[in-house]
N, C-alpha and C positions, 0 to 999 in steps of 0.2 A: 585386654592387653593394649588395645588400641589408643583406648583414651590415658591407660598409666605412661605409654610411650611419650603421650604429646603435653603430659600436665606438667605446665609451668607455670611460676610464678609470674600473676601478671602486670605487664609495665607499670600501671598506676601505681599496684600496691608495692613494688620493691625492684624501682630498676635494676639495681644493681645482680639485685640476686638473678632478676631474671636473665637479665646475661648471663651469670653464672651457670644456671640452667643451662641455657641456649648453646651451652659451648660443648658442654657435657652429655648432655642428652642427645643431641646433633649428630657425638661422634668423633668432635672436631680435635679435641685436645684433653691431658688431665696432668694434675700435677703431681711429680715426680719425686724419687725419691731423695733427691738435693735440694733443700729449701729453697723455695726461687724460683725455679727451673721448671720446665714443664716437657711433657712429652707432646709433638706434634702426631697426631693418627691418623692414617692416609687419609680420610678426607678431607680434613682440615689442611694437610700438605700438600694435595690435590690442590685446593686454590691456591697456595702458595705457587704450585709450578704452573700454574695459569696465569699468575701474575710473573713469574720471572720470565715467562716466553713472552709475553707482549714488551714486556719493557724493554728485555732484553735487547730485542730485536730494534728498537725507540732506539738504543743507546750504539749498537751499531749501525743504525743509519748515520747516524749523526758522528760515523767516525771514528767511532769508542771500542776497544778491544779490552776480553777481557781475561787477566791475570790470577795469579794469586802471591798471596804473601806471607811470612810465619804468622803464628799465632798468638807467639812469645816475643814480647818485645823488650831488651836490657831498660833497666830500672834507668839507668844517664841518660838513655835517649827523652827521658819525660823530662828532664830537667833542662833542655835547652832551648826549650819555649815557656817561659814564663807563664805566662797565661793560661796555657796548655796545660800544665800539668796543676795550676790552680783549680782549673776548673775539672779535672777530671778525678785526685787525687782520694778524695774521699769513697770514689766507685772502683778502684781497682784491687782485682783477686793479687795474691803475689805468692810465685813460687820459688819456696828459699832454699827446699833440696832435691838433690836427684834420685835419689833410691831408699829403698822400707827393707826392713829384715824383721825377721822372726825376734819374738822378747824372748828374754832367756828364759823365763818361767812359765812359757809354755801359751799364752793366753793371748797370742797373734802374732799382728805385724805392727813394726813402731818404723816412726822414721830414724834411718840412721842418724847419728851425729855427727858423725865422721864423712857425711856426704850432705856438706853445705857448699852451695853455690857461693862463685866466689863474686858474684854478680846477683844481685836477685830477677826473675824474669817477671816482668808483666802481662798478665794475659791481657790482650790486644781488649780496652775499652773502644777502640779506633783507630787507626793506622794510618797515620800522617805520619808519625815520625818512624816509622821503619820505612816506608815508603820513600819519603824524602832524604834517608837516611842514605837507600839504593837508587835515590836521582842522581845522585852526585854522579856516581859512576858511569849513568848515562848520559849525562848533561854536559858538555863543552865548547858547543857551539850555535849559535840562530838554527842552524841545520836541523840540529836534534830536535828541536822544538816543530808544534805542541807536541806533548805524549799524553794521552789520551784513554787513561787505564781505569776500568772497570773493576771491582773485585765483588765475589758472591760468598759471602764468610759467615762466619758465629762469631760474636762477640759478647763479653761480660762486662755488668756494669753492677757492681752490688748492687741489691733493692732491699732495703727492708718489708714494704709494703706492697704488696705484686697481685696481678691481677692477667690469667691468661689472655696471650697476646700481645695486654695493654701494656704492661710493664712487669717483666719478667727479670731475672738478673744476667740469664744469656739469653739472646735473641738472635735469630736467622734477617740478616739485612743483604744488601747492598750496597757497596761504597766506591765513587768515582772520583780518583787523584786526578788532577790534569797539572800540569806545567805548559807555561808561555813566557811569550819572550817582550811581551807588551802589558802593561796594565788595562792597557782599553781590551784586548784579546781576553784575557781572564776575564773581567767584569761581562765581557758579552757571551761567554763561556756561561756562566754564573746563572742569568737569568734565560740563559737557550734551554737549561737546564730544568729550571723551576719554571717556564713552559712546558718542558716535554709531563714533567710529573703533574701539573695541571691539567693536559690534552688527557693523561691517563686515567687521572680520577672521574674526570669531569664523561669521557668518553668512553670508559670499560668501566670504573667502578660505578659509574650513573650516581658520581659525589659532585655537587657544584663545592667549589671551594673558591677562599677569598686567597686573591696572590696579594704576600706583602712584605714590608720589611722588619727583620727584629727592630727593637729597642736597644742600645747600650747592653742595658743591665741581663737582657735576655740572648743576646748574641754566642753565636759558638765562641768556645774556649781556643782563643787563635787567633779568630778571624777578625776583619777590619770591618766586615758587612753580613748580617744573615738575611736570606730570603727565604719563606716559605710560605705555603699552601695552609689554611685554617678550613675544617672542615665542622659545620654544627650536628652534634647527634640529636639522638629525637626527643633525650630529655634536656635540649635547650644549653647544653656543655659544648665547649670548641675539643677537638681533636686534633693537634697537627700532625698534617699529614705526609706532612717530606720539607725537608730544606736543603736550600744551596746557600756554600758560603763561601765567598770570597775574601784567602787569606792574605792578599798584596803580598808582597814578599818576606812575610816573617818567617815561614819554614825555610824559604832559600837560605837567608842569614842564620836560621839556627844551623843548618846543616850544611852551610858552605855551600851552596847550589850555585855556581857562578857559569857562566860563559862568555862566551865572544858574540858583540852582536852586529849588525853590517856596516856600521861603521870602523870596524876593527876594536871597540872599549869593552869590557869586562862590566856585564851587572850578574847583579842575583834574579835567577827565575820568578816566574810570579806565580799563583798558585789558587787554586779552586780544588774543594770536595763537596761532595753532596752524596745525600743516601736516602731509602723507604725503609721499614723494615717489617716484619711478620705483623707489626700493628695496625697495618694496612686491615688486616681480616678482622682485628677486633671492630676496625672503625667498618667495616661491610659487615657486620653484623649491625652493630648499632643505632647505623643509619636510614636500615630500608626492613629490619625484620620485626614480624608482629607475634602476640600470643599463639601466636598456632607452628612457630617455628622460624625457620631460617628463610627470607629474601631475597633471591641469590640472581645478580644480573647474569642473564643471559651469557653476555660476553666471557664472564669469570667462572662460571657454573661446569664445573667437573663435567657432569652430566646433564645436559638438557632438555632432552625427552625421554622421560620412564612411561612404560608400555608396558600395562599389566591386563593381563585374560580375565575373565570372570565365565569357567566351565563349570560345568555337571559331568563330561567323562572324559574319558582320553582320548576318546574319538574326537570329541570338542575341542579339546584343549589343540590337539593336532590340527585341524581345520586352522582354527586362530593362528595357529603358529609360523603355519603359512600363508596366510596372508599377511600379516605383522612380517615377518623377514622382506616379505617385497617391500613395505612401506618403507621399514627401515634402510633398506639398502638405497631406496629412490632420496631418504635425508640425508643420510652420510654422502650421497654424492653431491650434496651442497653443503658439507663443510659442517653438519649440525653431530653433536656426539650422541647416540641412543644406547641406552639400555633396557633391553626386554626382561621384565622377569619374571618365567613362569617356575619358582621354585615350588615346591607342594608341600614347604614345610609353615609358609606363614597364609592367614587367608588373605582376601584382597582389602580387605578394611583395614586389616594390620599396616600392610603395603601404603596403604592410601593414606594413614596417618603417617609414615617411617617417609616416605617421599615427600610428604608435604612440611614435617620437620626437618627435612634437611632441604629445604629450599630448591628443589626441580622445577626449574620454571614452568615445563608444563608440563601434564599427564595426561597420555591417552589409556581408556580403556576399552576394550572390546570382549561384548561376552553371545550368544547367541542368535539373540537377536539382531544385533547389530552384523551379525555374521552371516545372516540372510538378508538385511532391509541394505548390507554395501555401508556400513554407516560406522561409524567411531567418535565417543564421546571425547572430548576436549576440555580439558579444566585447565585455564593459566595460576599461576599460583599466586602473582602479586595481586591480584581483585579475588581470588577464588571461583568465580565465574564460570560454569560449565555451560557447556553446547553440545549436541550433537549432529556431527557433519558427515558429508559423503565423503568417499575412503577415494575418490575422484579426487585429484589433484591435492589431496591431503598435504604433498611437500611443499606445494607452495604454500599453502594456506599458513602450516607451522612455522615456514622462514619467514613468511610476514608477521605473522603471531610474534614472533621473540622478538622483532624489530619494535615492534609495540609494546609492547611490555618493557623491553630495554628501555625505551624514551619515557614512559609512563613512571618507572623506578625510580629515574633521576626528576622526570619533572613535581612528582610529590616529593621528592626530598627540596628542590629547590625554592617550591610554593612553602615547606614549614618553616625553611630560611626566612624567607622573606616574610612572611608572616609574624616571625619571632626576633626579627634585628629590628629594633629602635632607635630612636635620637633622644638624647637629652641636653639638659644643658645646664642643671643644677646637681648640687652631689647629693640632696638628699629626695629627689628625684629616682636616682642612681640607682642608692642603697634600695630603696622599694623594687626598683626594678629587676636588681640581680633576682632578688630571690624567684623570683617567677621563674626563672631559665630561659636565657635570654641572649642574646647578642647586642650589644650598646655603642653606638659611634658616640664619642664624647669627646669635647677638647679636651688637651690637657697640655700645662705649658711644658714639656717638655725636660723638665729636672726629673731625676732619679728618685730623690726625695717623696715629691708626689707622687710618684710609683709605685714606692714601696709602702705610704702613708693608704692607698686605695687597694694594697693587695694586702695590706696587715689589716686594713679594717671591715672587709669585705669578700676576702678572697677570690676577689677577681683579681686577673692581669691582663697588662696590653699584649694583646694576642698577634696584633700586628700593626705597622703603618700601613695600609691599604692603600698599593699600586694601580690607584685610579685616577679619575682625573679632577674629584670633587675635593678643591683645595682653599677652600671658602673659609676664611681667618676668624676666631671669633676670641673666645675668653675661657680659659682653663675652669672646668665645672667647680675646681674644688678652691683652686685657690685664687681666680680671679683676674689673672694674670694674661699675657697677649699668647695664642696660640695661630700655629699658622694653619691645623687644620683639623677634622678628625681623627683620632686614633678607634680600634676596635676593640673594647672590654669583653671579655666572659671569664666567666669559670671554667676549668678545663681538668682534663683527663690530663 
């Protein structure tokens, strides 16, 4: 039963599927019966509320409160951002009536006809513009400003092609409106932002990621600037991992957003959103887990120490059980989450493969002997590695243990990065390259054109301008031309 639990398909032979595996067998998610759509299962939601409590928290220090907003947004509201509803237009659900009645011949429900909206509603792809819709009514003066709003919602985006997690057609995200009264305020809003989602990846998910700027062609539908986080999986694919964008004052103008500002003149508010969303977990899967299951950092880990017995009677198993409660109660008073389980319905092998597919960073077990010799085995789960230690100061040992492991998670994530981002400087250089799975810094001059000429023939895209400081001019790989620096190629999720 053990080994049918833990057989997956392995990464070489069929990335894809093995994530599909991984998702499934885990625990974590299955898909639903809405095309698209997926069900989230506590475990898999479990890291979800591990991730909404750290950031959460990221986002009121820095200020941020949080709200909520409909989920139905009027069909006119999309139309007075141009851009806006260009870019979203093809992904939105739309609801054209309010009420179903029985058919008259007996064989269900139909929707009435006589109950059409005289409006049609949008389900929220994003919420700028209902948002900025009810700025107005907040906004009249420099006083009001910033507002500084948080929201934690569902949103739909049609998908034809979906994959849990990674692209589904509703998603559990998060989204931050802010309104200011300065464009230099917003811009520095923008990227306080796309650091805090970087400190999170880089320092809870153990993700190194590249901070940078969209392209034109890749920018949010709105906005004047995107910035975001580019994260590599382990088959050599970019994942982005969050963006911030700063919209300058297009929503104030669509939706009349004006106020007074201390010189006594009337402008339009300036404007920033940004958001994560449950794809977050697809990319923690991806990034740190191997054939034997889920990799689960510490920091994000539902559960961090499982603690399972290995008895011959109840008298034994009783013995264990008391000493295991002391252990536990000595971790939980530093902050670590344990679960003990001695149920008698699965055996310990069962356990040992069901724990190590779902990613428990470490596993103690204890079975008689060690119940005389004071002693407890120790298996971390990102090397698999067991030891047997004294049951003496075991809490420190484990809160040191998950420190290690935490850093060990992201620094092999950050060594196959590096290991796997190259330079080029020709484009048929290039093409050899993508295929490997790869991350490519390559000029490029800078037109749309060659953009879309390296993403139709390759399918790679710029994944970002990279907010660093290596800005060393050379010559566009493909077509020759002056560029003023690197950009980053992959192929991407």
């Amino acid at each position: 039963m053990a080994k049918e639990l833990k057989e997956l398909t392995p990464r070489g032979e069929n990335y894809s599927q093995w994530y599909q595996d991984l998702v499934i067998k885990a625990d974590m998610a299955e898909n639903s019966a809405v095309r698209g759509c997926m069900v989230i299962k506590p475990y898999g939601y479990a890291i979800w509320e591990r991730m909404q409590r750290v950031l959460d928290d990221m986002f009121k220090e820095t200020g941020h409160q949080n709200a909520y907003f409909p989920l139905l947004i009027p069909k006119s509201f999309m139309s007075r951002e141009a851009d806006h509803v260009e870019g979203f237009a093809k992904e939105c659900a739309v609801v054209t009536h309010y009420r179903l009645k029985n058919a008259a011949d007996g064989s269900g429900v139909v929707v009435d006809p006589a109950a059409k909206l005289e409006e049609e509603l949008i389900i929220r792809p994003t919420s700028e513009t209902i948002i900025w819709n009810t700025y107005r009514n907040w906004i009249h003066s420099y006083r009001d400003l910033p507002i500084l709003i948080n929201q934690w919602a569902n949103v739909m985006r049609w998908e034809m092609r979906t994959r849990l997690f990674l692209r589904t057609s509703e998603f559990l995200w998060q989204e931050g409106h802010t309104a200011h009264a300065t464009r230099a305020e917003a811009e520095e809003e923008t990227l306080k932002i796309l650091n805090i989602y970087a400190t999170f990846a880089e320092k809870y998910m153990a993700l190194p990621v590249v901070r940078g700027l969209k392209t034109a062609s890749e920018r949010f539908a709105g906005a004047l600037e995107t910035y975001c986080i580019e994260a590599m999986m382990q088959d050599g694919k970019a994942l982005q991992a969050g963006t911030s964008h700063f919209l300058g004052q297009n929503f104030g103008k669509a939706f009349d957003v004006t106020f007074i500002d201390r010189e006594g003149k009337t402008d339009y508010a300036w404007a920033t959103s940004w958001g994560v969303s449950t794809r977050l977990i697809g990319a923690l899967i991806m990034a740190h887990s191997d054939d034997n299951g889920l990799v689960l950092p510490p920091l994000l880990a539902p559960v961090q120490v499982i603690v399972i017995p290995i008895y011959r009677s109840e008298e034994q198993l009783a013995q264990i059980s008391e000493k295991v409660a002391v252990i536990a109660e000595k971790l939980k008073t530093l902050g670590i989450t344990v679960k003990y389980d001695d149920a008698d319905n699965r055996k310990p092998g069962w356990k040992f493969a069901e724990y190590e597919l779902k990613g428990i960073p470490i596993r103690l077990a204890m079975g008689g002997r060690d119940l005389e010799n004071n002693t407890i085995e120790v298996m971390r789960r990102d090397t698999l590695e067991k030891e047997t230690v004294t049951c003496e100061g075991i809490e420190a040992y484990v809160h040191k243990l998950l420190g290690e492991i935490q850093q060990n998670i992201f620094d092999k994530a950050f060594n196959a990065r590096e290991t796997h981002t190259i330079t080029v400087d020709t484009y048929d250089e290039f093409r050899e390259k993508i295929e490997e799975g790869c991350f490519i810094m390559a000029h490029w001059d800078g037109t749309a054109e060659t953009e879309e000429r390296v993403k139709n023939e390759t399918k790679a895209t710029i994944r970002c301008i990279p907010l660093s400081d290596d800005k060393t001019p050379g010559q566009c790989m493909v077509t020759g031309r002056p560029s003023p620096r690197r950009v980053l190629f992959a192929r991407a999720y």
